[in-house]
C-alpha positions in Angstrom: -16.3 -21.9 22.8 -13.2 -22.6 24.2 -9.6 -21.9 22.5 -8.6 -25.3 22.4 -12.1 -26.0 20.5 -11.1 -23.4 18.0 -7.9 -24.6 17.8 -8.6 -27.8 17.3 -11.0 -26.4 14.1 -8.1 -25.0 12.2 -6.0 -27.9 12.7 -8.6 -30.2 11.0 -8.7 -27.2 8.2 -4.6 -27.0 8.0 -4.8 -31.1 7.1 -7.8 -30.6 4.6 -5.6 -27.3 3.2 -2.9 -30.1 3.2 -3.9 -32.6 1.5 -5.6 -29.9 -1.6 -2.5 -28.4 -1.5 -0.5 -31.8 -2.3 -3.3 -32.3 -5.0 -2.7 -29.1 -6.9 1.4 -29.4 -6.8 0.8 -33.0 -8.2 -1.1 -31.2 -11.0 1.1 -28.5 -11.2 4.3 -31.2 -11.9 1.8 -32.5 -14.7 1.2 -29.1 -16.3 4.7 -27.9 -15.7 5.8 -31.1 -17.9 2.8 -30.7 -20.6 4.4 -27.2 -21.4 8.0 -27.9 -21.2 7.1 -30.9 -23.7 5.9 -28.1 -25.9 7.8 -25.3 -25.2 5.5 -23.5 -23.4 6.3 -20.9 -21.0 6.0 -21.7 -17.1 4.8 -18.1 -16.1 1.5 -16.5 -17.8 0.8 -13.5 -16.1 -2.0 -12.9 -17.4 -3.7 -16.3 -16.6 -2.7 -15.7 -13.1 -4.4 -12.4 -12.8 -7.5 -13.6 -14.2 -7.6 -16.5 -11.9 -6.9 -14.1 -8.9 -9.4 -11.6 -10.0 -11.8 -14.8 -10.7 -11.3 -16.1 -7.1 -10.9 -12.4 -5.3 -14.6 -11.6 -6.1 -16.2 -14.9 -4.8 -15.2 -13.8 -1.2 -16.1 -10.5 1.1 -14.6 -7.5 0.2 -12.9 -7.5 3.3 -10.9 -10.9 3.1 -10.7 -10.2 -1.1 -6.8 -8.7 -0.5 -5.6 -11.6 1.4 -7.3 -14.1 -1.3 -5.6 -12.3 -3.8 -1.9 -12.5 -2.0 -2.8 -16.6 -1.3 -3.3 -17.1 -4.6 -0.1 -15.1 -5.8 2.1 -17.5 -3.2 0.5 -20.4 -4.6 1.2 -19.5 -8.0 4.7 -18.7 -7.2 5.5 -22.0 -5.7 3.9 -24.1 -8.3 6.3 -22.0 -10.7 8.9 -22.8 -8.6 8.3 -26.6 -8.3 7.7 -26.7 -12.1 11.1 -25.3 -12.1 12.9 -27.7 -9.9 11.4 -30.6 -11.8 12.8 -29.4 -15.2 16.5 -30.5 -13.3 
């Protein structure tokens, strides 16, 4: 297979990662103003590591570390963006 072929594979995956990750912020926005309507805190640490733990064991051992450090960034921006919407 030739580079360009490969290339051409993670581009389609970077506009599918896209497009979930759009998704997941518009939730995020909606969960962000659920607990700010209730006074609930944005960060729970412990959900997070759950959920990381959760996803880190679904994947080979080997690629388990970097699952674990996507899902910290991802948590970290929708914290972030939960923020910036609270003005």
């Amino acid at each position: 297979m030739e580079i360009s072929e490969l290339r051409n594979g993670i581009d389609a995956i970077d506009s599918q990662l896209t497009t979930l990750f759009l998704q997941r912020m518009a939730l995020s926005a909606q969960i962000g103003a659920y607990k700010k309507e209730r006074g609930m805190p944005i960060y729970v640490p412990q959900r997070e590591q759950e959920i990381i733990e959760k996803l880190s064991q679904n994947v080979p051992e080997a690629l388990a570390p970097y699952v674990k450090q996507l899902y910290a960034q991802i948590f970290s921006l929708s914290r972030e963006y939960q923020k910036d919407l609270e003005g």
